[in-house]
N, C-alpha and C positions, 0 to 999 in steps of 0.2 A: 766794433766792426772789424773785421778781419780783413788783412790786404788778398789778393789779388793773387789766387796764385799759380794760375796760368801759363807766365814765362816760366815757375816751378816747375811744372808738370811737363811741358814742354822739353826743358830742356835735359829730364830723367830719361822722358818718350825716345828724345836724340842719342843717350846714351847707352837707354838700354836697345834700341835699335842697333845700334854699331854693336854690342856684346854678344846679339844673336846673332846678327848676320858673321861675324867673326866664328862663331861655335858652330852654327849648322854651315858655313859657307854659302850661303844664299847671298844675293842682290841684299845690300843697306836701302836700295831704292825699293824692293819689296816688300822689306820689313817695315819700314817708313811707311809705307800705304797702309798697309793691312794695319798697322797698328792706329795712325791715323782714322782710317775708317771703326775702327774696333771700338777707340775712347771716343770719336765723336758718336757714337751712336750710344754709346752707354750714358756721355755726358759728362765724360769727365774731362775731356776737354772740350773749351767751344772757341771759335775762331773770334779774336778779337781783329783790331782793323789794323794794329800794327802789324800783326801776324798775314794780313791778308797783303800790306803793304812789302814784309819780306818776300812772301812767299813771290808774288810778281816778280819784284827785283830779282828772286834769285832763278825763277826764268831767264830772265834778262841775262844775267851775267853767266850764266850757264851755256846760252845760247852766241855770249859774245866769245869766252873761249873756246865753242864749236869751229868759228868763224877763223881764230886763229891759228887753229892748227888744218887748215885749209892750204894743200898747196898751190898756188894761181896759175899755176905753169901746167901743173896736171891737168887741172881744172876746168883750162883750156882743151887741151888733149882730150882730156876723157866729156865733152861736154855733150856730145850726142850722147852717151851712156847715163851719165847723170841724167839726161833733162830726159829720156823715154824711160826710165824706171822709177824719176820723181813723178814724173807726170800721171803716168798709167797708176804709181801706189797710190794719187789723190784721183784719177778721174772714174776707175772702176770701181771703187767701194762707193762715191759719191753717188752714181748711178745706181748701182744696185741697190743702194739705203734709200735712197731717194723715190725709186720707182716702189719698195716694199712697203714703203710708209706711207705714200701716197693711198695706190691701192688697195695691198693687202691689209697694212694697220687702220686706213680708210681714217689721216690725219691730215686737216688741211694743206693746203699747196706751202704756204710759208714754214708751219711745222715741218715740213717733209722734207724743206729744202735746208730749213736747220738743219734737221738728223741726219742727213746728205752731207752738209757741211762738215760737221761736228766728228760724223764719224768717218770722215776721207784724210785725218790727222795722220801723221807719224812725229811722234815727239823727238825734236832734236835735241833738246836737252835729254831725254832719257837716252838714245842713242848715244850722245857723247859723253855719258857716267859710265857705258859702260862698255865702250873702245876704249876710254881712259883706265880703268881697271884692267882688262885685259888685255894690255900692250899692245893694241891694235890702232890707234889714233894713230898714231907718225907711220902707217904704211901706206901703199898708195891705194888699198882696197878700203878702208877706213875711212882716207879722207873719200874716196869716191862715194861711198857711204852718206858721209855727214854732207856732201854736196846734193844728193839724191835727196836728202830729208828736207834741204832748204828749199827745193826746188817742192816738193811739194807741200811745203806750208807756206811759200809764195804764193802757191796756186790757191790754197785755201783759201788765204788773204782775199786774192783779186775775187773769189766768188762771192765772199760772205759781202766785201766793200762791192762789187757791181750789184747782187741782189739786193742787198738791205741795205745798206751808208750812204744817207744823202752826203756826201761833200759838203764843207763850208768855207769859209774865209782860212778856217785857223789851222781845217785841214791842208791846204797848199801853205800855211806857214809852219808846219809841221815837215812838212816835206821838204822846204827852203833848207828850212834849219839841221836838221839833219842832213844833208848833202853839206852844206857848209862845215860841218861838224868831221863828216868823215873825207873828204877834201886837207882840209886844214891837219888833222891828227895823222891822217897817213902820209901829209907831207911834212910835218913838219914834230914831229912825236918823240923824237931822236934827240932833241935839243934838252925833253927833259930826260931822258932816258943817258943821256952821256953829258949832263951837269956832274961836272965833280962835286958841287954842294949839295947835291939832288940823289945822286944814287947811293944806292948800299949803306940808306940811315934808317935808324929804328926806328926812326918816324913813318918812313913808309911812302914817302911824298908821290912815288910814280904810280904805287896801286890808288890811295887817295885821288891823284887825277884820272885815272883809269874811272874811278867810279862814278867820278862828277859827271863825265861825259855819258856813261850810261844815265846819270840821274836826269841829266837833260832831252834825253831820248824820250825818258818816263814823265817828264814835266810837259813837251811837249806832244806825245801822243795822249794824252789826256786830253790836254785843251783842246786836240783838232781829231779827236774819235777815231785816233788811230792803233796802231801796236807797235810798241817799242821793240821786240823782237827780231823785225824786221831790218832795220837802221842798226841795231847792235851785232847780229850777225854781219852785216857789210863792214862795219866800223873792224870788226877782228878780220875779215877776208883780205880788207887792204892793207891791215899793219902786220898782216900775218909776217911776211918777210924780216919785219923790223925783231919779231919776237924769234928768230935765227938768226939773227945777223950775229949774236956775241953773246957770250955764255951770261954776259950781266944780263941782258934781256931776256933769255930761256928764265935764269933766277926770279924774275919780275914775274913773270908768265907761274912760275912754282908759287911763289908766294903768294898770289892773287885765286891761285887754282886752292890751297889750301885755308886760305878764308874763306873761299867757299863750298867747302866740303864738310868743314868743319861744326858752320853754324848756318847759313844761311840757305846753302840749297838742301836740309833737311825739312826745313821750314817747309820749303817748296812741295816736297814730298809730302811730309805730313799734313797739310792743307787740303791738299788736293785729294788725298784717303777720305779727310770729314766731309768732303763734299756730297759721299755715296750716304743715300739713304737708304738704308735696308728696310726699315718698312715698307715705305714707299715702291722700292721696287718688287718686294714681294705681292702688292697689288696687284701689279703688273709682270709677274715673273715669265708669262711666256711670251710677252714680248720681248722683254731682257736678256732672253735667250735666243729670241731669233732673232735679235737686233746686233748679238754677239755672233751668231755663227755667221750671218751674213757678212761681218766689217772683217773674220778673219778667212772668210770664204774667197771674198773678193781682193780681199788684198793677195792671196795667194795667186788670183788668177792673174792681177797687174802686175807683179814683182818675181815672181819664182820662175817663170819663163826666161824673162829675159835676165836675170841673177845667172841664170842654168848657163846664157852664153859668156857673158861677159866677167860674171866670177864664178866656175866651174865647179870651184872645191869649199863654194862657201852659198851657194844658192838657198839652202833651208837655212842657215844663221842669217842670211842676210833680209830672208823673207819673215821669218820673226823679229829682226831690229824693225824693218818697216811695220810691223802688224803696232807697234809701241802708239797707245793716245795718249796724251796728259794735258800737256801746256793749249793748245791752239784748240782742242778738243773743246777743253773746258772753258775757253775764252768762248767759241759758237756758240755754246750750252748757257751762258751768263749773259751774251747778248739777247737770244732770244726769248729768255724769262723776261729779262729784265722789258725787254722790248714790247710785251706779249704776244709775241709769237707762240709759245710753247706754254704749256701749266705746269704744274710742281712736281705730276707727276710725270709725264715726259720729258723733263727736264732731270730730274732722279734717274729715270729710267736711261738717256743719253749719257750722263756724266759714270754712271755704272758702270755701261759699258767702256767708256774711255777707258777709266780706272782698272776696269777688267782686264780688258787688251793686253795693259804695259805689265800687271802682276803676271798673267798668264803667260806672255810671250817669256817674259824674263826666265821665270820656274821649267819654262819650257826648254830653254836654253841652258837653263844648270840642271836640269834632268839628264841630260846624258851627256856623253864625250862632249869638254872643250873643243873650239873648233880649233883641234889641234893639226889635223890635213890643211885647214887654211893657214893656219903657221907655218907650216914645212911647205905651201904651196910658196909664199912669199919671200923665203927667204932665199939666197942664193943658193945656185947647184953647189957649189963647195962645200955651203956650210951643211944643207941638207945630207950632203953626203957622209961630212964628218959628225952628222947628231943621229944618220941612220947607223953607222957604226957603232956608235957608246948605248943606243939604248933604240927601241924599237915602237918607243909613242910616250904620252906622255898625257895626262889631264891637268885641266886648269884649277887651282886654287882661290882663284878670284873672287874677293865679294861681290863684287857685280858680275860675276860669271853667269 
């Protein structure tokens, strides 16, 4: 009997991911799909449950340092901006998926209200791989960005939980617990973070506690049918401050960012590729297709308007980070099979296009000019003035470009 050799395969898929996306300059997060979707449909790889268990976590921890490089001060400022561009990128695609599936794909009220759900997503993990690739996270259009995105997977949240989740017991101890969690760690997280015995060892002790705390998020949103995602982004928005306060903490904050770049949030990607059935959706290809032009139809109409006022020089980049599904998409898409709301093939058919969304939007975004005007829009007149003298533009080389 021969072992097992799936981490094998894996961990080649991760490697040679990073070699292409290095060579052609393309998103690692694209290649990582496409490739995922490519060996799971041939069969050469197949999602085992530890892999199903990374790929979660590295949701999670993707989405907790979204959370930290959040500034709270802005956040406040720009919070009418955020919450009318989060909100509109989740309630206009919701409606229009909603009413086409209903009527036009003529699928019942709960189907419809999935595919409504499923596809009103903007993945905050994929947005924040790649403001992090292209030097845009620490600006303040970035963070307003990664705040836009939470608000609208907030809103996801409260629909799919008011439509479908009964509430239980374990649900309000889920909730307990996690407020205690991120209470506790943003008051008092400093203590391990400036232990002279604690920092700056190869041990690792402060990412190690970093992690536990996520892991308790995922321990208990399970037991009370919740999403970890949500408590893990809060948990990074309140200690965001702590990960500036001193170059050891920004260091924690790198070294936690590159264990997850490294191995775990590939995981993510590639999982979320096998999710797509190509058969299946070829069944159904022209719904696949209008299921697709409609989620980037309407996110256009929620987001590109008001991008146009609020970031001038960045309205189409920013109306493609929001067009991004993956993580929250795919979470709708697995409640409602699982639930029987939806059958294999509407459920192939939703998770497709999630999938689609985030390769497209990305490809879409390193197809032409980096959003190099939104660099020079951001940065100081000084400087702009001394980088319009040396050179007259400039493109991004980013693998997440």
């Amino acid at each position: 009997m021969y072992p097992d050799a799936t981490p094998l395969l894996v961990g080649i898929t991760i490697l040679l991911a990073s070699l292409i996306s290095l060579r052609l300059g393309l998103s690692v997060a694209i290649i990582e799909l496409i490739l995922g979707a490519l060996f799971g449909n041939l069969g050469v790889i197949h999602v085992e449950s530890w892999m199903s268990l990374v790929a979660g976590f590295g949701g999670i921890l993707l989405t907790f340092l979204a959370g930290t490089e959040i500034d709270t001060d802005l956040m406040r400022e720009k919070f009418t901006q955020a919450f009318l561009i989060g909100f509109l990128s989740f309630l206009v695609p919701f409606i229009g998926v909603f009413l086409f599936a209903y009527f036009g794909a003529q699928w019942g009220l709960e189907a419809s209200l999935i595919a409504g759900t499923a596809l009103s997503t903007t993945s905050l993990a994929v947005v924040y791989s790649v403001l992090i690739e292209t030097n845009l996270s620490g600006t303040d259009v970035g963070k307003l960005l990664m705040a836009s995105c939470f608000v609208t997977d907030m809103s996801t949240v409260i629909a799919l939980t008011v439509l479908f989740i009964k509430p239980t017991a374990y649900t309000a101890v889920f909730i307990a617990v996690s407020v205690v969690v991120i209470v506790l760690a943003a008051k008092f997280s400093h203590i391990v973070f400036d232990h002279p015995e604690l920092k700056n060892k190869v041990i690792e002790p402060e990412i190690k506690y970093l992690l536990v705390l996520l892991l308790i998020f995922m321990y208990f949103a399970s037991l009370g049918d919740g999403q970890a995602v949500l408590p893990a982004f809060l948990l990074g928005l309140f200690m965001s401050k702590q990960f500036v306060g001193s170059s050891e903490t920004k260091r924690v904050r790198n070294r936690l960012r590159t264990v997850a770049y490294a191995v775990i949030t590939p995981v993510f990607f590639i999982v979320g590729g096998t999710n797509v059935s190509v058969p299946l959706i070829l069944t159904a290809l022209g719904l696949f297709v209008a299921f697709l032009a409609i989620k980037f139809s309407a996110k256009f109409v929620g987001v590109y308007f008001l991008a146009k006022k609020y970031i001038p020089h960045g309205s189409t980049y920013t109306t493609l980070l929001m067009s991004t599904g993956l993580t929250f998409g795919t979470i709708a898409s697995v409640f409602g099979l699982t639930a029987g709301y939806i059958n294999q093939v509407q459920y192939s058919v939703l998770v497709g296009v999630v999938v689609a969304t985030a390769v497209i939007s990305l490809s879409s975004l390193k197809s032409g000019s980096c959003p190099s005007t939104l660099r020079m829009w951001l940065i100081s007149p000084e400087v702009r003035m001394r980088r319009n003298e040396s050179r007259t533009g400039s493109r991004c080389s980013s693998a997440y470009g």
